[in-house]
C-alpha positions as CSV (number, residue, x, y, z in Angstrom):
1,X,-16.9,-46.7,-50.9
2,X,-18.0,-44.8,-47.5
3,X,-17.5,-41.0,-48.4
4,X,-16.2,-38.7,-45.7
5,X,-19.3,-37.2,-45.1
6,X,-20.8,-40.9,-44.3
7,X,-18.0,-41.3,-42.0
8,X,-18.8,-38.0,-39.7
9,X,-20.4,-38.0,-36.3
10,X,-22.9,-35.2,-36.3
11,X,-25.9,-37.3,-34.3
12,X,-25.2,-40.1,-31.3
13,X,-26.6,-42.8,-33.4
14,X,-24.1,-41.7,-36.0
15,X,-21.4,-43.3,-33.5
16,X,-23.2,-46.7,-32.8
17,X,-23.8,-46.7,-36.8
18,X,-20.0,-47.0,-37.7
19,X,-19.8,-49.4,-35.0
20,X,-21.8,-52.0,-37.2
21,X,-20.0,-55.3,-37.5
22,X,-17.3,-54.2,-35.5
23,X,-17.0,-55.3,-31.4
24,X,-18.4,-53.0,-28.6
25,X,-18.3,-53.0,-25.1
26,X,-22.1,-52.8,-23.6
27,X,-22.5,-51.5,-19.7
28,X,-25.9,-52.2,-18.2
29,X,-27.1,-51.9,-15.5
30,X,-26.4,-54.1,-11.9
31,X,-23.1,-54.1,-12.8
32,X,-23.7,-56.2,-16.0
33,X,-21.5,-55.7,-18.9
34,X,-21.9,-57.3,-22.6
35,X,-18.9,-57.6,-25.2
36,X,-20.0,-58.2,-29.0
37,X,-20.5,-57.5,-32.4
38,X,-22.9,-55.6,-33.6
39,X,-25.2,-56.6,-36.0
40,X,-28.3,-54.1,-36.0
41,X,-29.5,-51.3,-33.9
42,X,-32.9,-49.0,-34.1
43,X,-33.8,-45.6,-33.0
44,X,-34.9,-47.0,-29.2
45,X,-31.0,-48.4,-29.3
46,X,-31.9,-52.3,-29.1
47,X,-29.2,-54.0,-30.5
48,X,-28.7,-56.8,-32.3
49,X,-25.5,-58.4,-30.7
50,X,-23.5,-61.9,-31.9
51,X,-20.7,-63.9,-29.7
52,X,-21.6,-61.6,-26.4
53,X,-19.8,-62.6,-23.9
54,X,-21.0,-61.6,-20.4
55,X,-20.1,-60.1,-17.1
56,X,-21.6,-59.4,-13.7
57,X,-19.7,-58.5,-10.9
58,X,-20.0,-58.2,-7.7
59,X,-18.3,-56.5,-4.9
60,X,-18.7,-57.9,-1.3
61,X,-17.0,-56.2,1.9
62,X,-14.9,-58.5,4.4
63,X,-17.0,-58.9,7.7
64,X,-13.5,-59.2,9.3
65,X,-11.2,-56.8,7.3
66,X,-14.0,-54.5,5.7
67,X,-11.8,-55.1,2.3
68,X,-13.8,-55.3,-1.1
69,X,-13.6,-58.5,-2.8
70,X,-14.4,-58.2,-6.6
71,X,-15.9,-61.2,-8.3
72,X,-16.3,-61.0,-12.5
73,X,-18.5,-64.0,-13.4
């Protein structure tokens, strides 16, 4: 049984580390975005990530209107 102590955020990596096997939400770069679960991590922060879904989205300006049109694909 997890202890309060083990359960305390004192560190950054403390927070991704009681985020292990549960879903997170992943923003990289050029508007890229990954949603899993997270399996492993290291000190550099790769992660390990299973059933990711992905995002990219883009935003493009109206030639005519000048509006943004968003685009999540």
């Amino acid at each position: 049984m997890a202890t309060e102590e083990d359960m305390a955020v004192k560190e950054p990596l403390d927070l991704i580390r009681l985020s292990l096997d549960e879903r997170i939400y992943v923003k990289l770069r050029s508007e890229r975005e990954l949603r899993g679960k997270l399996h492993a991590y290291d000190q550099h922060l790769n992660m390990i990530l299973g059933d990711v879904e992905e995002t990219v989205t883009t935003v493009e300006i109206d030639d005519e209107t000048y509006e943004e049109i968003v685009r999540d694909e």
